[in-house]
C-alpha positions in Angstrom: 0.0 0.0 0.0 3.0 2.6 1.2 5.0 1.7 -2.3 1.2 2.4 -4.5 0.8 6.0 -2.7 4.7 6.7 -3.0 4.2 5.5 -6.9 1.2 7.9 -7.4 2.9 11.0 -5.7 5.5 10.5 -7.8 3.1 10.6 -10.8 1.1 13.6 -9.5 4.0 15.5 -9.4 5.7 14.5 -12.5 2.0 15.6 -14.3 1.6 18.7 -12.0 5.0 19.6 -13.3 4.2 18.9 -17.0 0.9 21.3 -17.1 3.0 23.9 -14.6 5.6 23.8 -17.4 3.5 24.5 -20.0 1.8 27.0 -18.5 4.8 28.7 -18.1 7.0 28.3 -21.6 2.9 29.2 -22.6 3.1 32.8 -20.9 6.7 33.2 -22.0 6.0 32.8 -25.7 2.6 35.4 -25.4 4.8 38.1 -23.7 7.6 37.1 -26.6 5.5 38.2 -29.7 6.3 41.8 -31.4 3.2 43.5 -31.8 1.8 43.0 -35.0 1.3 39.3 -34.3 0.1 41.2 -30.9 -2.6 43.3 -32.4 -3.7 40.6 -34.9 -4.1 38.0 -32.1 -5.9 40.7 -29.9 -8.4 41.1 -32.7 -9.1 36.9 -33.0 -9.8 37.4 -28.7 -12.4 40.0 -29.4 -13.9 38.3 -32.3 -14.1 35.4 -30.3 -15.9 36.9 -27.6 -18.6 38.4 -30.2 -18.5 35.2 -31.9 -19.4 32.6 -28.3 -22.5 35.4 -27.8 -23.7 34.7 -31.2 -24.1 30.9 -31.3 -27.1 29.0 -29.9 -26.3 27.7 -26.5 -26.9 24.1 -27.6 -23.8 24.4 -30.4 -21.7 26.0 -27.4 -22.2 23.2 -25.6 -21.6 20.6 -28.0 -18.5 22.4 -28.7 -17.1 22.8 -25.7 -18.1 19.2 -24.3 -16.6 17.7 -27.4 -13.6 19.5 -27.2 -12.7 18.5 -23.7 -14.2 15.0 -23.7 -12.0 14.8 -26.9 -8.9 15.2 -24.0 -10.4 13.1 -21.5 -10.8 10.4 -24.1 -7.5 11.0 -25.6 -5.7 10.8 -22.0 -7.6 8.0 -21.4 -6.6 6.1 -24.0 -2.9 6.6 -23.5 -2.6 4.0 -21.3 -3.1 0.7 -23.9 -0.6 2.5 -26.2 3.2 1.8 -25.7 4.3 4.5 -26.0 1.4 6.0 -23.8 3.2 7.6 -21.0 5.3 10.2 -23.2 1.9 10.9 -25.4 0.3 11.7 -22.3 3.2 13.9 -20.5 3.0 16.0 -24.2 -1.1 16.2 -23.6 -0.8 17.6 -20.6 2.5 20.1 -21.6 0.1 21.1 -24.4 -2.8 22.0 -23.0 -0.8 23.9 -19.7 0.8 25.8 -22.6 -3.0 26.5 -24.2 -3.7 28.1 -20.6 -0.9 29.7 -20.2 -0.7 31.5 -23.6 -4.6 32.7 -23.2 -4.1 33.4 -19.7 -0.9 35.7 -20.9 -3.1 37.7 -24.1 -5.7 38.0 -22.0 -3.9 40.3 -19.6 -1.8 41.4 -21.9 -4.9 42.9 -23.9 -7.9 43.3 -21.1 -5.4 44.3 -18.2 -7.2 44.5 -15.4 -10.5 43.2 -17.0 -9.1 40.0 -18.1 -8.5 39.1 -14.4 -12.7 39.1 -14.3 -13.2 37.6 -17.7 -10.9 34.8 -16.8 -12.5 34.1 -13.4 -15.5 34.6 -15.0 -15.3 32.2 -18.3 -11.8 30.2 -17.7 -12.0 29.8 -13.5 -15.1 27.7 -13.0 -14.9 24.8 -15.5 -11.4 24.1 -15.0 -12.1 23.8 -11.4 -13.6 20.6 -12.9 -11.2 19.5 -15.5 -7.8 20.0 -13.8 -8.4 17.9 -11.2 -10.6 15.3 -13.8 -7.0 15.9 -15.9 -4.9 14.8 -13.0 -6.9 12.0 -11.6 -7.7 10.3 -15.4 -3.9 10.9 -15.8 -3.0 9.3 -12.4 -5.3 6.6 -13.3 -3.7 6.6 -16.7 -0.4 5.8 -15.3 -1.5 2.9 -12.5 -3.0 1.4 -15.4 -0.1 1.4 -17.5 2.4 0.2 -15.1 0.0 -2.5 -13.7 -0.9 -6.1 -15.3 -4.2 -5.7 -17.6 -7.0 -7.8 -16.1 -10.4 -7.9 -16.9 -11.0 -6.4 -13.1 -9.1 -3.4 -13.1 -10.4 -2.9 -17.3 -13.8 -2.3 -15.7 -12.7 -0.4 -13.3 -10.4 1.7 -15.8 -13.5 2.1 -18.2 -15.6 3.6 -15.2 -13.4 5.8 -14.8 -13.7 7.4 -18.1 -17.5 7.3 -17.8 -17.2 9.6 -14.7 -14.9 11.5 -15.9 -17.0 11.9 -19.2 -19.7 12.9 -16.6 -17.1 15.6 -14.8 -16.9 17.0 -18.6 -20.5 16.9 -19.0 -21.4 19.4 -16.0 -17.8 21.5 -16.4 -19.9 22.1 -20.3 -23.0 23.1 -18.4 -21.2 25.5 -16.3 -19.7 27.2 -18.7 -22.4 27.8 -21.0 -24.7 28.6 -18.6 -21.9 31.6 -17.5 -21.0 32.3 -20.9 -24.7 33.3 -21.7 -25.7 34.7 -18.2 
């Protein structure tokens, strides 16, 4: 029992430190751009931002459900591929860069504004998905190391049906704040 919870510490923080990363080489490269890649990029935010308050609320959730399920899914099914562990560490380097990069234009752009708008639209789902994005990749990695049996296979598929269901509501929150 002591050597499983030393094994999955070691994970946490090996995938803690491959979101943190990104997050940060993320911010670095937004505060790196000169400022006509600046300007243009500023320009795509507020379109954006027009754009989400245009679309039916249905297609906004579809998207957003889809697109993050797409992850879950993705992380989840790392773990029957050999090569699974690296895939996954990228995943996760990935999307911290994603959050870090929009996190970065955001306040480079909205200033003090963009502190509320990402609270407001960013905060609240990924209250959700980070912690659905470490546990499916904790789970990713006990799997992975561990023999495949038809036991733990069950117990590995319900875990992407909760976490399918942590997507679901994360969705429903954000659309529902998005539109409000």
């Amino acid at each position: 029992m002591r050597k499983k919870y030393a094994s999955n510490k070691n994970f946490l923080i090996t995938i803690l430190m491959s979101i943190i990363f990104g997050a940060i080489i993320g911010a670095i490269i937004a505060n790196r751009m000169d400022n006509f890649t600046m300007v243009k990029i500023n320009k795509s935010v507020e379109d954006f931002f027009a754009l989400d308050l245009a679309y039916e609320k249905v297609d906004l959730f579809k998207s957003e459900f889809f697109k993050n399920a797409r992850t879950i899914f993705f992380l989840w099914l790392m773990a029957f591929i050999p090569l699974g562990k690296f895939f996954l560490m990228l995943l996760l380097f990935i999307k911290g860069l994603a959050y870090g990069f929009t996190s970065s234009i955001l306040i480079s752009h909205y200033k003090l504004k963009a502190l509320v708008r990402i609270i407001k639209y960013i905060l609240p789902q990924n209250l959700i998905l980070f912690p659905i994005l470490v546990f499916i990749s904790i789970c990713n990695l006990n799997f992975y190391t561990n023999k495949l049996d038809s036991h733990s296979l069950f117990e590995y598929f319900f875990i992407l049906v909760i976490s399918l269901a942590s997507v679901f509501l994360a969705a429903l929150i954000q659309i529902y704040l998005l539109t409000s």
